[in-house]
N, C-alpha and C positions, 0 to 999 in steps of 0.2 A: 504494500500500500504506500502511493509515495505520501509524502509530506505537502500539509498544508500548511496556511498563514492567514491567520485574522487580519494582518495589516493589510489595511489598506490606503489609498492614496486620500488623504487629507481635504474637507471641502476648501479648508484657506491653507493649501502647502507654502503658500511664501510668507507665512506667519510662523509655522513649525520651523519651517526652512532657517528663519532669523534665530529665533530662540536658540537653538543649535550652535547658530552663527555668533551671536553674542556671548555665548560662552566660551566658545575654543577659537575664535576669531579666524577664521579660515583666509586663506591666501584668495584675494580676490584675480590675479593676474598671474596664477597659474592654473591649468587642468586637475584636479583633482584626483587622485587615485583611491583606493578604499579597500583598507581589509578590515573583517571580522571577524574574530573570531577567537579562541586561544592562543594564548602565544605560546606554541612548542613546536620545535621542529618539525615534528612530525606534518604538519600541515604546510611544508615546503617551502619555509618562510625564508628559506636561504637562499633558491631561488626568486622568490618576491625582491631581496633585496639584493641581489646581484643584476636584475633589470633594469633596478634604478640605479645600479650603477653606471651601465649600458645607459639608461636614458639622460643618466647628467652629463655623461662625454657627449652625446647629442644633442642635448637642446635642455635648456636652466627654465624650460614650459609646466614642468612636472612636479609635486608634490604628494606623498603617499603620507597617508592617516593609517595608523594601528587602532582600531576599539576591540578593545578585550584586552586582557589580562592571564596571564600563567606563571610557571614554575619556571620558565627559562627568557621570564620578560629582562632582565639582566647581561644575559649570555647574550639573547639579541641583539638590544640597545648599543654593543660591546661588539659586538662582529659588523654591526650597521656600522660604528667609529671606524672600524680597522678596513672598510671600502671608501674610505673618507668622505660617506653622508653624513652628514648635521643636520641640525633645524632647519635649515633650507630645503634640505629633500626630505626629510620623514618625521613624522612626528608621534608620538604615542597621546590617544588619548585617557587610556585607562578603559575598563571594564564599563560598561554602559550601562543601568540596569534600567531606565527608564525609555520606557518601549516610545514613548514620542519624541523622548530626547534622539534617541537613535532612530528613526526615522528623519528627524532636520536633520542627524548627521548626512542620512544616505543621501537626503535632498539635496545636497551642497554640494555632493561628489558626482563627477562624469563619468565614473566607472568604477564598480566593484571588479577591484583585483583579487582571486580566487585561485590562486593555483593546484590546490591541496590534491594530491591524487589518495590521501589519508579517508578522505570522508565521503558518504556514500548517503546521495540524497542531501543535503546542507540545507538547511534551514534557512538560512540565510543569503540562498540563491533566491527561492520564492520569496522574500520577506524582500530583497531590490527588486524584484519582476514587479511587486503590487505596486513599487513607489516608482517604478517604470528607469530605473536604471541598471542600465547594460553591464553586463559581466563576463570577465573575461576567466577562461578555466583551461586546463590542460588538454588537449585534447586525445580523445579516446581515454578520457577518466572518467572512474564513477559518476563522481558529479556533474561531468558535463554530458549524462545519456541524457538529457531530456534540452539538451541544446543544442538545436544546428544552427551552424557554422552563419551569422551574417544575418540570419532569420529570426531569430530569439534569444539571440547572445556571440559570444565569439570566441573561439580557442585555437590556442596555437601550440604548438610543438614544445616537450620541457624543456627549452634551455633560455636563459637571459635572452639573447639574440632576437630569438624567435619572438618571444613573450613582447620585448621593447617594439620591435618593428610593428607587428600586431596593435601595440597603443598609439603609438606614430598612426 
């Protein structure tokens, strides 16, 4: 049975959208990136952030948001320094627990970044479809069986390369 999502799109989204925005102050004159989820390995987050290394040799367009929280949100934080991202490319916003709070998050964002080949079904794939942003996931992963290519989402190949060209 896949997964569903009560969320839905907002009658005044550009009101949720601020609220969001008044708290974490989002980069107006970048693209926004967007992950959710745990932060543990496991959910491919070394590739997420090897992308954006790819994307800042490219283009200084790009900004990736972390919401959620784990056991290896440190090791992260700490391997993102050692590709020489800072605040300018990635930002952590902590664990979200407030479901309309994280929905202005996803309003803000141009695309959920999804690479996880870890998780099967994501909750969080349907919970940006309701709020009508695009996502991008591994392709031929779990997660990405209920998305084709270009149609209802978009995936690419797991490597940095592939992944950055794809958000370009």
């Amino acid at each position: 049975m896949p997964n569903g999502t009560d969320i839905r799109l907002p009658e005044d989204p550009e009101a949720i959208r601020k609220m969001a925005d008044d708290r974490f102050g989002f980069e107006k004159d970048k693209h926004i990136l967007l992950f959710v989820g745990s932060l543990v390995w496991q959910k491919n987050i070394r590739l997420t952030l090897e992308t954006m290394k790819v994307l800042k040799k490219s283009s200084q367009d790009f900004i990736l948001y972390f919401a959620g929280k784990g056991y290896y949100a440190e090791q992260i934080k700490q391997y993102a320094a050692s590709l020489g991202l800072d605040d300018s490319d990635v930002r952590f916003l902590g664990r979200i627990e407030d479901r309309e709070l994280l929905a202005g998050v996803m309003l803000n964002a141009d695309l959920l970044f999804f690479p996880s080949v870890y998780d099967n079904a994501p909750l969080v794939l349907r919970e940006s479809a309701a709020l009508e942003l695009p996502a991008l996931l591994v392709d031929g992963s779990n997660a990405a069986e209920v998305v084709t290519d270009g149609i209802n989402g978009f995936t690419a190949k797991e490597k940095p390369e592939a992944m950055a060209a794809r958000i370009i």
